[in-house]
C-alpha positions as CSV (number, residue, x, y, z in Angstrom):
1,X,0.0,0.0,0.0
2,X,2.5,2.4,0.7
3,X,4.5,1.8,-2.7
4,X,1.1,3.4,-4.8
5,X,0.2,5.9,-2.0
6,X,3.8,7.0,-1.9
7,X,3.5,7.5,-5.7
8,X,0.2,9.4,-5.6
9,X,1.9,11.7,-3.3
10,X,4.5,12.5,-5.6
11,X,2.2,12.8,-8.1
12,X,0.2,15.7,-6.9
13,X,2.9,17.7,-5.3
14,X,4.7,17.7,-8.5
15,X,4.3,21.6,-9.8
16,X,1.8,22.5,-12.1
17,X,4.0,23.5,-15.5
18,X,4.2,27.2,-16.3
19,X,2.2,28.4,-19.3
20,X,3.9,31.0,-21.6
21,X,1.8,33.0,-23.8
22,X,2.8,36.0,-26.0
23,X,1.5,38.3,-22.9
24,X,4.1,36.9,-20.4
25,X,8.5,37.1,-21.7
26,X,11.3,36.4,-20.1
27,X,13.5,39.8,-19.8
28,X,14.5,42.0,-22.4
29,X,18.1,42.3,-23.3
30,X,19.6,45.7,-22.3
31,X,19.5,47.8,-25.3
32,X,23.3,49.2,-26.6
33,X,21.8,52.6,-25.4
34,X,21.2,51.4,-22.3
35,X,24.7,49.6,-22.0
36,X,26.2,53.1,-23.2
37,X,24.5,54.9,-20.2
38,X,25.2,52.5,-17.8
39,X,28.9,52.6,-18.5
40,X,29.1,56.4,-18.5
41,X,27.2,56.1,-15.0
42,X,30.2,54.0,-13.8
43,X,32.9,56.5,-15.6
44,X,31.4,59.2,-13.8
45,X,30.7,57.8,-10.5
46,X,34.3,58.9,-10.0
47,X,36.6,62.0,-10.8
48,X,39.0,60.1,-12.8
49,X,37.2,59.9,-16.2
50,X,36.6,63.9,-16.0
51,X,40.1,64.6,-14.7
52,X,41.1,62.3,-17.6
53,X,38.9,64.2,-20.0
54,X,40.0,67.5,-18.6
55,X,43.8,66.2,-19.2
56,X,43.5,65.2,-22.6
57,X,42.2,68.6,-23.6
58,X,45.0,70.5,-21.7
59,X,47.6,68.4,-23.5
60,X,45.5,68.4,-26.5
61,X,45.9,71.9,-26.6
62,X,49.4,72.2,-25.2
63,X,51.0,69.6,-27.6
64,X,48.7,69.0,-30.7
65,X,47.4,72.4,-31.0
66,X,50.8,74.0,-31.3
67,X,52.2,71.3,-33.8
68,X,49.0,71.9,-35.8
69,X,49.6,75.8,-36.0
70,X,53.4,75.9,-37.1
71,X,52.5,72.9,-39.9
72,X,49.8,75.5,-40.6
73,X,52.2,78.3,-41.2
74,X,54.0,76.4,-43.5
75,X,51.3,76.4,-45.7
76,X,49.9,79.9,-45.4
77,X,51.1,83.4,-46.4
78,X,52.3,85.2,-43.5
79,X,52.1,88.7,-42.5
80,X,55.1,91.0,-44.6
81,X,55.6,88.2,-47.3
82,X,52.2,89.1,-48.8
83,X,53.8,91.3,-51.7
84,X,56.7,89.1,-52.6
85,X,54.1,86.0,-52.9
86,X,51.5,88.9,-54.6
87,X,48.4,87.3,-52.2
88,X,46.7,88.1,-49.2
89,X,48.0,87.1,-45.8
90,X,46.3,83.7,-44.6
91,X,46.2,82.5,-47.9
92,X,47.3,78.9,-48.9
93,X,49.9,78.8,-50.7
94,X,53.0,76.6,-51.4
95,X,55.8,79.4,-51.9
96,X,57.4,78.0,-48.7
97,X,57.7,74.6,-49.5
98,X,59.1,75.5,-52.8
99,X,61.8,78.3,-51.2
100,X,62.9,75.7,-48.7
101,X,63.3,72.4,-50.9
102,X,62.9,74.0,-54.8
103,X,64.4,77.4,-55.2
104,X,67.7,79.1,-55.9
105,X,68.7,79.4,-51.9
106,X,67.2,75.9,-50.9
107,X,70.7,74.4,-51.3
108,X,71.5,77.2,-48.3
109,X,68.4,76.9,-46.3
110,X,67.8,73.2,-46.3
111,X,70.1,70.8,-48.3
112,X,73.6,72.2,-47.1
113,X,72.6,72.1,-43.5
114,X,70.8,68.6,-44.2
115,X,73.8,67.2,-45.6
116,X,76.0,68.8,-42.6
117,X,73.5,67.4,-40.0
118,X,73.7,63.8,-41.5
119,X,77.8,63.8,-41.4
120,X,77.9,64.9,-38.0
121,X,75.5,62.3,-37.2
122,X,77.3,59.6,-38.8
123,X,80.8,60.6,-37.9
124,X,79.6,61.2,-33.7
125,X,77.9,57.6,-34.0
126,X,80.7,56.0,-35.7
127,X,83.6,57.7,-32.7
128,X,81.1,56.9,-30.0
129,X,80.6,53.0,-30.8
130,X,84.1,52.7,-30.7
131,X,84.9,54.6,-27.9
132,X,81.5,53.8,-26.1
133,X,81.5,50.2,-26.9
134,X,84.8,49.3,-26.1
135,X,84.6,51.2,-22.5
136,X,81.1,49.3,-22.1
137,X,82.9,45.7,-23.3
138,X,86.0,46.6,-20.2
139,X,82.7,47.8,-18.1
140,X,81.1,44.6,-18.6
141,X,82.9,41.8,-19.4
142,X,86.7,42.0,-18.2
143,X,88.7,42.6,-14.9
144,X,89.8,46.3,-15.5
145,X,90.7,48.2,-12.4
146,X,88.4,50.3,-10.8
147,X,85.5,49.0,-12.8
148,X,83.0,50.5,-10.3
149,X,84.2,53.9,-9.9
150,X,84.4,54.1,-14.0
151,X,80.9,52.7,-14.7
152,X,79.7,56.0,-12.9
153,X,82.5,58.6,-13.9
154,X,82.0,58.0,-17.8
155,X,78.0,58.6,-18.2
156,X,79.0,62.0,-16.3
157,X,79.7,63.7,-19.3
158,X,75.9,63.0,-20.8
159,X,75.1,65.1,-17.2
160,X,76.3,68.4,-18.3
161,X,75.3,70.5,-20.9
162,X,76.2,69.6,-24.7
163,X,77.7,73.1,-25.6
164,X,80.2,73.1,-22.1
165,X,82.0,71.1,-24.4
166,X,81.8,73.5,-27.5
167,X,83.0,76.2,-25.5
168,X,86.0,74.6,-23.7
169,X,87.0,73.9,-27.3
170,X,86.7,77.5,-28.2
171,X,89.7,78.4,-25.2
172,X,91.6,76.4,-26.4
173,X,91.6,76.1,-30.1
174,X,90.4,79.9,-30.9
175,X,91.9,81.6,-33.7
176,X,91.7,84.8,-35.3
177,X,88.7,84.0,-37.2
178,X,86.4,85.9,-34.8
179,X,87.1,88.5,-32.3
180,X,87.7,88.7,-28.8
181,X,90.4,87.1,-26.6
182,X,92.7,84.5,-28.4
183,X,92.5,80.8,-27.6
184,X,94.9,79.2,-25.4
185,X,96.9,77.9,-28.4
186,X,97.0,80.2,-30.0
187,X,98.4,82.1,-27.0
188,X,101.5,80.6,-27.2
189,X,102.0,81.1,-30.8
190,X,100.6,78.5,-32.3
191,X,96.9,79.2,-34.7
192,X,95.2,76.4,-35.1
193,X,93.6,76.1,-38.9
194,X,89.9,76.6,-38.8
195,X,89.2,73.2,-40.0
196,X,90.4,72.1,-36.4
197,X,88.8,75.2,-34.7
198,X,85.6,75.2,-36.1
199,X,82.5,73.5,-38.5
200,X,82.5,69.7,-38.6
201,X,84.8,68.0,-36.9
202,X,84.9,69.6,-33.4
203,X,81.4,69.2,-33.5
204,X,81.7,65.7,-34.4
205,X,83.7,65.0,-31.5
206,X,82.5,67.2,-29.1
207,X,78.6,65.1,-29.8
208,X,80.9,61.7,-29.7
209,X,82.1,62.2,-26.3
210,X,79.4,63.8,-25.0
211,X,76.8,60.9,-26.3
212,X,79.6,57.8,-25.5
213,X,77.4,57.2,-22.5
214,X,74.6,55.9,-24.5
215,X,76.8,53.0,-26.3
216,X,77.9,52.5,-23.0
217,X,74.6,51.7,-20.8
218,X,72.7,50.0,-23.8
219,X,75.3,48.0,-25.0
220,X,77.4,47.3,-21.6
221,X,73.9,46.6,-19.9
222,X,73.3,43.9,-22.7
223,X,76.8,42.2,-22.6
224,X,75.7,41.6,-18.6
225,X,72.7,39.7,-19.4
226,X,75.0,38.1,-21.8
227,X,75.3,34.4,-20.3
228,X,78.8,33.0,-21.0
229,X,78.4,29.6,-20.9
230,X,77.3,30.2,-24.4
231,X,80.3,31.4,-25.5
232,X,82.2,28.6,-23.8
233,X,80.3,26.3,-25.9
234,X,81.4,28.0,-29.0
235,X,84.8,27.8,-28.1
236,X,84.2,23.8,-26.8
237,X,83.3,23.0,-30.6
238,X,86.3,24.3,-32.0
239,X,85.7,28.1,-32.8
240,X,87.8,30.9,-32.3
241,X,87.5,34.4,-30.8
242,X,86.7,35.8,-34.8
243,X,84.2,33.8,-34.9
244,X,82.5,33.5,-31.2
245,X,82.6,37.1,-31.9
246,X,80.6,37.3,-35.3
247,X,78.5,34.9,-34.8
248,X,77.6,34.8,-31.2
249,X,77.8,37.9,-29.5
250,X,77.3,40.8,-32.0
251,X,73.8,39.3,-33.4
252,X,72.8,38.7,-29.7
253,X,74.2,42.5,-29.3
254,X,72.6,43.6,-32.6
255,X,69.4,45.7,-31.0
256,X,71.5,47.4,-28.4
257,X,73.8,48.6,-30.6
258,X,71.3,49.8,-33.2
259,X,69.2,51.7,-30.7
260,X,72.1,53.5,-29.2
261,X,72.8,54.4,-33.0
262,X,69.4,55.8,-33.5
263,X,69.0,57.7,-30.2
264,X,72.5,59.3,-31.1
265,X,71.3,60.4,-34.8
266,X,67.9,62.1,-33.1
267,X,70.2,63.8,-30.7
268,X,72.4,64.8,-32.9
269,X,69.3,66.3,-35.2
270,X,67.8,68.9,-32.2
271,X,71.5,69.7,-31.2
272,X,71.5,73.8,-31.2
273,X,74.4,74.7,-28.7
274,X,77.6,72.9,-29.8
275,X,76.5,73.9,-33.8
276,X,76.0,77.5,-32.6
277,X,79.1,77.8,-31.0
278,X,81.3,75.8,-33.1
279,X,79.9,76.4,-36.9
280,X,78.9,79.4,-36.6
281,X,82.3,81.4,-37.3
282,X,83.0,79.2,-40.5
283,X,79.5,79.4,-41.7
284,X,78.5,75.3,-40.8
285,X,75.1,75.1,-40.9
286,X,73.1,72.3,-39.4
287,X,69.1,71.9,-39.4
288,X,68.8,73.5,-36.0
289,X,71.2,76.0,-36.9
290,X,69.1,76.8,-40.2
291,X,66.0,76.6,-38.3
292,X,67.3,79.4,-35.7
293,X,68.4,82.1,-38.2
294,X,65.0,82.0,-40.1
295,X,63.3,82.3,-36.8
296,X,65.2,84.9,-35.9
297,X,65.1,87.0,-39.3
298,X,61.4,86.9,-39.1
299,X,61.3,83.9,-41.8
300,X,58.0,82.6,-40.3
301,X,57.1,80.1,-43.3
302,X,60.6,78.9,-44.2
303,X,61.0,78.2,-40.1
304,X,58.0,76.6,-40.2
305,X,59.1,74.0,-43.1
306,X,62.5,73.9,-41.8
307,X,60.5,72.7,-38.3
308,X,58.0,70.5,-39.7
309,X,61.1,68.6,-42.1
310,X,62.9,68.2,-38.5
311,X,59.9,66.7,-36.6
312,X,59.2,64.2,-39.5
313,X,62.5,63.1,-39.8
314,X,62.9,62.4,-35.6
315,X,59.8,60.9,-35.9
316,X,60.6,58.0,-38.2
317,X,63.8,57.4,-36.0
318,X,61.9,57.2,-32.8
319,X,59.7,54.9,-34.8
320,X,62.8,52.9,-36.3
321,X,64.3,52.8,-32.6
322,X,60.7,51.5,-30.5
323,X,60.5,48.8,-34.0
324,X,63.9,47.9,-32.8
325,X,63.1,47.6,-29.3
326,X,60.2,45.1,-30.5
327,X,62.9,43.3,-32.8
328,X,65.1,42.7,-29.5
329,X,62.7,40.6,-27.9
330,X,63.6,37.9,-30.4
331,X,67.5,38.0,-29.1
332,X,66.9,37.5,-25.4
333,X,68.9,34.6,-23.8
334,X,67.6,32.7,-21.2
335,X,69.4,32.3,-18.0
336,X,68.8,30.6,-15.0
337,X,70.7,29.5,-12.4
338,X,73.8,28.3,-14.2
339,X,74.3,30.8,-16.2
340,X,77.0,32.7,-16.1
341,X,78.7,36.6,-16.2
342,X,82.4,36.0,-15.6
343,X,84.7,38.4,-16.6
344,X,88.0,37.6,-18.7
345,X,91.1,38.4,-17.3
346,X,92.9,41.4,-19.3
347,X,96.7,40.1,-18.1
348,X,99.0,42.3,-19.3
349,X,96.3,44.2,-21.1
350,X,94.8,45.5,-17.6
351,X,97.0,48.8,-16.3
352,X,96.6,50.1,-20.8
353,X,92.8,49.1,-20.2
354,X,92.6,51.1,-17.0
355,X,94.9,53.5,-18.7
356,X,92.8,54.1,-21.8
357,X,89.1,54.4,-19.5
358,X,91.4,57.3,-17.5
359,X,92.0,58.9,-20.7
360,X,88.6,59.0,-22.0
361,X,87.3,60.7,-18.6
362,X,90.1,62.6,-18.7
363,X,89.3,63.7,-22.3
364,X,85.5,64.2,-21.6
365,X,84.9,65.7,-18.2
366,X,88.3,66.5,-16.5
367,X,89.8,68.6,-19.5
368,X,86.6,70.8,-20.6
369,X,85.6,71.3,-17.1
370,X,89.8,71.7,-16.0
371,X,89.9,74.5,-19.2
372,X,86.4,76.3,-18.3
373,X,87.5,77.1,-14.8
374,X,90.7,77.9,-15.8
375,X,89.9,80.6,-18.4
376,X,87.9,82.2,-15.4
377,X,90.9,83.1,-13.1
378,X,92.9,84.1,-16.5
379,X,93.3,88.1,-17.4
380,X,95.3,86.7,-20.5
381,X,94.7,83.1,-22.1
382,X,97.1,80.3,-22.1
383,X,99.7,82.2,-19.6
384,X,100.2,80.5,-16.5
385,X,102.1,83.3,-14.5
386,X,101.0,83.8,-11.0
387,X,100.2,87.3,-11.7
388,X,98.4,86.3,-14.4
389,X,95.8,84.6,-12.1
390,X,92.8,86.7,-10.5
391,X,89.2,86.3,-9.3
392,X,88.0,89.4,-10.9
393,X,85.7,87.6,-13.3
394,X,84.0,85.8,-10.5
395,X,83.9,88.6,-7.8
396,X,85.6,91.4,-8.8
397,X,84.1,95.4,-9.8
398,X,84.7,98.3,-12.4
399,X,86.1,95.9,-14.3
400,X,87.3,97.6,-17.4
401,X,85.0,96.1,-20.1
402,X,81.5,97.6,-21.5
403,X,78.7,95.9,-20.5
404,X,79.9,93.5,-17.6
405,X,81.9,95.8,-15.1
406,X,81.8,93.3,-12.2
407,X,82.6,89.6,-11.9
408,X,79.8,87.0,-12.6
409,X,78.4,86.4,-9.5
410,X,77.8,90.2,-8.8
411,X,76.0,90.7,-11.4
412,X,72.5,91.3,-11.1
413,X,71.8,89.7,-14.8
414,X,73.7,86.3,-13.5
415,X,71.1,86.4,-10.2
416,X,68.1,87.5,-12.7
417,X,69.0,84.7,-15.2
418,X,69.4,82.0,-12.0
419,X,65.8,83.4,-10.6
420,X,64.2,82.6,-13.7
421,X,65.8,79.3,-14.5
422,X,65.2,78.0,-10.7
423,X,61.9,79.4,-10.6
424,X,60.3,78.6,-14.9
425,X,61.9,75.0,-14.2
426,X,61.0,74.5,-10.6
427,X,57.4,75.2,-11.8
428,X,57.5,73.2,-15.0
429,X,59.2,70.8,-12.9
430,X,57.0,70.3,-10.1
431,X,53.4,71.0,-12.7
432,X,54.4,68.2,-15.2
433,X,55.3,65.6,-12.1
434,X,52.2,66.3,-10.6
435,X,50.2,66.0,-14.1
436,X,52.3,62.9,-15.0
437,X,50.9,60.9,-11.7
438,X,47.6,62.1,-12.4
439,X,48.0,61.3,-16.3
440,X,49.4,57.8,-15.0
441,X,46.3,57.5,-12.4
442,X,44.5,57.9,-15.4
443,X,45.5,55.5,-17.8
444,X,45.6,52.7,-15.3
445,X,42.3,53.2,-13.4
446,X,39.6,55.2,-15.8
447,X,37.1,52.8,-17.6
448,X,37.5,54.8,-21.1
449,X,39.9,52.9,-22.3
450,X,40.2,55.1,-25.2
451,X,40.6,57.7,-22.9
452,X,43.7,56.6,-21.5
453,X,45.6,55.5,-24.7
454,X,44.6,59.0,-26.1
455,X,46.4,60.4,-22.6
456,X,49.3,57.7,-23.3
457,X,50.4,58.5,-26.7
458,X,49.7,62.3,-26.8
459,X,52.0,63.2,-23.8
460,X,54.6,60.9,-25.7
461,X,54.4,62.7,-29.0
462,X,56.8,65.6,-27.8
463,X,59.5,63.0,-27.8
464,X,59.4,62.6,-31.5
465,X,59.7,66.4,-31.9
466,X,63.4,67.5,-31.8
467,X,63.6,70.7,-29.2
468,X,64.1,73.6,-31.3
469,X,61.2,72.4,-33.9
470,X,58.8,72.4,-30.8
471,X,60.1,75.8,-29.7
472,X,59.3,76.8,-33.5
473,X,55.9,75.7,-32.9
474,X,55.2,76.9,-29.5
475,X,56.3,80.5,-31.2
476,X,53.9,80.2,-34.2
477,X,50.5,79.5,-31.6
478,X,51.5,81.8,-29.0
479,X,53.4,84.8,-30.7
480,X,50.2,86.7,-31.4
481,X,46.9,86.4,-29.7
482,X,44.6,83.8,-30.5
483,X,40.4,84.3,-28.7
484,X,40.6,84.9,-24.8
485,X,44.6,83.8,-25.0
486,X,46.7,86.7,-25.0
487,X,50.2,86.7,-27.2
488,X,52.7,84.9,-24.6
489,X,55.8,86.0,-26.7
490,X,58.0,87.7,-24.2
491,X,56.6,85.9,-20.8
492,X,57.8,83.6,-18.4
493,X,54.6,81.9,-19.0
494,X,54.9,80.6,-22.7
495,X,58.5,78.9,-21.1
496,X,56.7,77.3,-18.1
497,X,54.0,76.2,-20.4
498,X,56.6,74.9,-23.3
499,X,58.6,73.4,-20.9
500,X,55.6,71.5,-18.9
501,X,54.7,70.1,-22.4
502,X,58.3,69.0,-23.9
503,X,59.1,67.3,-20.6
504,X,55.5,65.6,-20.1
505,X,57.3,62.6,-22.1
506,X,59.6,61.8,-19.5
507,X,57.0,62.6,-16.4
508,X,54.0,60.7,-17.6
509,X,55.6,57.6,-18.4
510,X,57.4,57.7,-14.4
511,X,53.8,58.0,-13.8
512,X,52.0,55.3,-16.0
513,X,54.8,52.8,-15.0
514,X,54.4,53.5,-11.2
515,X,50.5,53.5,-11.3
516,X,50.3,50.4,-13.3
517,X,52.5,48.1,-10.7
518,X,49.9,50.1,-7.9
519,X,47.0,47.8,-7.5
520,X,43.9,48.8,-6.3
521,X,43.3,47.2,-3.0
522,X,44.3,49.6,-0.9
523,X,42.2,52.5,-3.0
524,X,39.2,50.0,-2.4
525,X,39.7,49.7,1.5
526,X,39.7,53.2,1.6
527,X,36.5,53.5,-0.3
528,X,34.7,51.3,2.2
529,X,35.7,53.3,5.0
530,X,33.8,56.1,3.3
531,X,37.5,57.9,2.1
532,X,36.3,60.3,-0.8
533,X,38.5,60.4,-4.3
534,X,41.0,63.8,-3.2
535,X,41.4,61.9,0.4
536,X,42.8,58.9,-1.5
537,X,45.0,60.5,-3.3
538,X,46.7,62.7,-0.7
539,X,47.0,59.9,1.8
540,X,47.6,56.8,-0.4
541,X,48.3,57.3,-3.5
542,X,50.6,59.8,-3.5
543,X,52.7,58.7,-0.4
544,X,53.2,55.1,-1.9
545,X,54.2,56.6,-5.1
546,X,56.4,59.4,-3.7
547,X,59.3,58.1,-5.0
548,X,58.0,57.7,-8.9
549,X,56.8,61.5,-8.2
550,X,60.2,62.4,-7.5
551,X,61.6,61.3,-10.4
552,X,59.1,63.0,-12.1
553,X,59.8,66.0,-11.3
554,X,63.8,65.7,-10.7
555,X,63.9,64.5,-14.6
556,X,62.5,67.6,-16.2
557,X,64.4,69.5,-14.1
558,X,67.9,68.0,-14.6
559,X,66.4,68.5,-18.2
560,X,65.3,71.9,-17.8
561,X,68.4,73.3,-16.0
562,X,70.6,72.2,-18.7
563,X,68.4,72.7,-22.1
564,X,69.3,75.5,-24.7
565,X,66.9,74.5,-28.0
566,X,63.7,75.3,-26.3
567,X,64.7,78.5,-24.4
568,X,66.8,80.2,-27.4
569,X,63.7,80.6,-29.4
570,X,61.4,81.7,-27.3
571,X,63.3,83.7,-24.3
572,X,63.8,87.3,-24.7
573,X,66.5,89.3,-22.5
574,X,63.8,90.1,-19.8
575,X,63.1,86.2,-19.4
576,X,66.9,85.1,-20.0
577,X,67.5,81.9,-18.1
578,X,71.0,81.0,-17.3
579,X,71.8,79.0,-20.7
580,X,70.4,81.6,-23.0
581,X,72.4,84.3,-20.8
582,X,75.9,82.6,-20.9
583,X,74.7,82.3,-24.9
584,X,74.4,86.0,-25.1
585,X,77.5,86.3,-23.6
586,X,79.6,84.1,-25.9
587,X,78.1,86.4,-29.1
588,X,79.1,89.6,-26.9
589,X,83.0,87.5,-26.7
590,X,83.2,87.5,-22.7
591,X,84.4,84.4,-22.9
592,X,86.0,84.1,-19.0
593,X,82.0,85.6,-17.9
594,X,79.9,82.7,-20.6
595,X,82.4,80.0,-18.7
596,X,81.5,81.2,-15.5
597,X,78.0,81.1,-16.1
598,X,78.6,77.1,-17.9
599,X,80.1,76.3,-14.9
600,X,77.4,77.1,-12.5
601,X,74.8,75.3,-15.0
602,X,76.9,72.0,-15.3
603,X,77.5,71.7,-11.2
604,X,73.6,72.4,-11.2
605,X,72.8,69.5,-13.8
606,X,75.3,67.2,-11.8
607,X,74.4,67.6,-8.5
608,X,70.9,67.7,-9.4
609,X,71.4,64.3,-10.7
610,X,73.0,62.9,-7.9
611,X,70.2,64.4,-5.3
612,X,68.0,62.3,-8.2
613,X,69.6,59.2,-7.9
614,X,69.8,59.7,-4.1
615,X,66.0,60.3,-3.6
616,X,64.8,58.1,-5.9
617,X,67.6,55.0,-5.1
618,X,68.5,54.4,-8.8
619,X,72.1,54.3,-10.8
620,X,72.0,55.6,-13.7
621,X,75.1,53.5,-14.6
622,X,72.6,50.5,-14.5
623,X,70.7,51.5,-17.3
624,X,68.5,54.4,-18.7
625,X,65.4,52.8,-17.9
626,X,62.5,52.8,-19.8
């Protein structure tokens, strides 16, 4: 009985099935509108998508905007050129394009320089691999005295400024091809040809020496990662050094080699000071050079070209150099725990080794630096009497010249010039550190994921664009007042403003790599507590990433200190920083006064990147990071 009773139970407590009808649907599908607003309910639920939106127009304006308006120039009759051209100002026209590249002076303006810019380029990479990669290969790989002390001494030289170079030159190898005080040389009756004096090959070696550092951290950085057990195995199977060499090392070696080649040739293309200095008494034109004297003659449209032909060609070798950096991941070695970095003994080799790494710091830091502060305690070059030694030119007064009648550091120009680099570069500085972190924040926490690539690649862009050539463009937006923004031409402002934007580059990615490794747990425990977005910031964010906010603001100021292309264009004597005033002073031939002033800039690039490297617990002999 209880078998069909049991099964009558389960029989009528078994659910009555559900009826569907054309009244009665499951739920709809949220429509793509519906998704949109959702999403946008989320972005905005938190300040980071508008502070990201916010972001992207400033930079939008500060980078594109500018680049846009000198390109635009190029292609537009500007204001005095109207009757030459025979049209109306604003007009398009392609007059500039053709003077630059097609006309009777193009060969002056564009090709000459061009052709100069390219051989100093080749000739500084060619000296610097073989200077820079055989430092890097007794760095690296062998048992050269005093390894550690060297692997720091010879990037020093990429610390100070290009041109302190150029004009320890000058002391010593000046001739009587321009005015002023004679060189050191020349002194004690010997005048040196101008070939040796001035135009291409002091500039070539000058940019050698002072770029060596690159071969030296790229490639000496690679030959540590270098395991040797491969090389013993080579050698196991019968080949010799020739070939280990050629077949082994150099293709492993290949993409650190050819990057430091490329970032040399786009330094070499935005390099104003030693070209300046050095070319300018014997007529050597480079691009920057070029670019410089149109500016400066009121060439508007021809600077513009001469800008926009810079910018494209440093953007195909950025884009050559970051396709290279792809290429390298197909030359990594594996190591593990038995592989191996041992250094091969030098023997006899070891005290000319050591020898030869003493002679390149020697060459590149002790001399130019030695000379500089020499020629400031000189009344005559080159004569090492006692008498002839004096302190006049640092603190002396009514000194017996026209414009400078007291030493350097009395002069109220010098502390003018110092005020306005400490205090347009210490607000650059600090602004584009701040908006790095934030642009960083950005990318790695907003939703908008379009949003934050726009943010990553647009405050990367001035990278590509060579210093002067964004100076050019900075000058064509802001020279003359454009709707509510006023002409900046003449203004501390249009420096803080161009220097915020050039440096961003270096600041955002600090920024982007420190927020990305920053997950978001403790963000989300502060939430819960109730801990609104600014309150996050100030007490988590920031302190944890302190040290990535350092560097970004210590970078652009090392930078900024030491930088000539983008202040010579767009500083005027009333906003003189101290590189475009020891500049002045070189054309006005006070030559002990422009050292002085180097002097003071290189100890503040040096120490400033020490205090960097300090703060921040890096080395930049371990590598240039990313």
């Amino acid at each position: 009985m209880s078998g069909p009773a049991q099964t009558s139970a389960q029989t009528s407590a078994k659910p009555a099935p559900v009826r569907r009808n054309s009244g009665t649907s499951r739920l709809a599908a949220p429509t793509r509108g519906q998704r949109l607003r959702y999403r946008m309910k989320v972005a905005l639920r938190e300040p980071t998508t508008i502070i990201g939106v916010l972001a992207a127009a400033l930079f939008a304006y500060l980078i594109v905007v500018p680049i846009i308006s000198m390109l635009s120039d190029a292609m537009r009759v500007q204001f005095g050129d109207e009757r030459r051209i025979k049209q109306d100002v604003g007009e398009l026209t392609w007059y500039y394009i053709d003077r630059v590249f097609l006309s009777r002076i193009s060969h002056d303006l564009f090709w000459e320089p061009l052709v100069n810019t390219l051989s100093v380029a080749a000739g500084a990479i060619v000296l610097s691999m073989l200077v820079g990669g055989t430092l890097a290969w007794l760095l690296s790989r062998t048992d050269m005295f005093g390894r550690r002390w060297f692997a720091t001494a010879l990037i020093v030289p990429y610390m100070l400024p290009a041109w302190t170079f150029a004009l320890a030159w000058t002391t010593l190898f000046k001739n009587r091809t321009v005015g002023g005080q004679p060189g050191w040389l020349e002194s004690i009756g010997f005048s040196p040809p101008d070939w040796l004096s001035y135009g291409q090959l002091p500039v070539t070696i000058i940019l050698a020496l002072h770029y060596s550092p690159f071969v030296i951290l790229l490639f000496g950085n690679a030959l540590r990662r270098f395991d040797s057990q491969l090389e013993d195995s080579a050698r196991i199977l019968g080949a010799n050094r020739l070939t280990v060499a050629s077949k082994i090392i150099m293709p492993l070696m290949r993409p650190s080699l050819m990057s430091a080649m490329v970032l040399i040739f786009a330094k070499c293309l935005g390099e104003f000071g030693v070209p300046y200095v050095l070319g300018l008494p014997v007529n050597f034109d480079v691009l920057a050079t070029s670019l410089y004297q149109n500016i400066s003659s009121r060439q508007v449209g021809v600077g513009a070209v001469l800008a926009g032909a810079i910018m494209l060609i440093g953007i195909i070798t950025i884009t050559i150099d970051a396709r290279l950096m792809r290429e390298a991941r197909r030359f990594v070695t594996i190591g593990s725990k038995g592989s191996m970095n041992r250094l091969s003994p030098l023997g006899i080799l070891r005290m000319p080794a050591t020898g030869f790494a003493a002679l390149m710091f020697v060459l590149s830091v002790g001399l130019p630096i030695g000379t500089l502060f020499l020629s400031t305690i000189m009344r005559v070059p080159g004569q090492f009497n006692l008498d002839n030694f004096t302190l006049d030119y640092w603190i002396g007064t009514n000194l017996n010249t026209v414009a400078l009648q007291t030493g350097i550091l009395l002069s109220p120009d010098l502390w003018n010039a110092a005020w306005n680099s400490l205090r347009i570069v210490g607000v650059a500085s600090i602004t584009s550190g701040i908006l790095g972190l934030l642009v960083g924040y950005v990318v790695a926490r907003t939703p908008v994921k379009p949003l934050g690539t726009f943010l990553r690649q647009v405050t990367f862009l001035p990278y590509l664009v060579p210093g002067i050539a964004f100076a050019a463009a900075y000058l064509s937006l802001f020279a003359v007042p454009r709707g509510p923004i006023p002409a900046l031409y003449g203004t501390t402002l249009i420096l803080m403003l161009a220097l915020i934007a050039d440096q961003m580059p270096y600041a955002s990615r600090a920024g982007i790599a420190a927020m990305t490794q920053l997950g978001k747990d403790p963000e989300e425990a502060a939430q819960i507590a109730g801990a609104g977005w600014f309150r996050r910031m100030t007490s988590i964010v920031i302190p944890i990433q302190k040290g990535s906010l350092t560097t970004g603001i210590l970078l652009p100021f090392i930078s900024g200190i030491k930088g000539l292309s983008l202040f010579v264009v767009l500083a005027v004597p009333s906003t003189d920083v101290l590189t475009t005033y020891s500049l002045r002073l070189v054309d006005y031939h006070y030559t002990q006064a422009a050292n002085a002033v180097v002097l003071i800039i290189a100890g503040l690039a040096y120490f400033g990147a020490l205090l960097g490297q300090k703060l921040t617990k890096t080395n930049l002999a371990q590598g240039l990071g990313n």
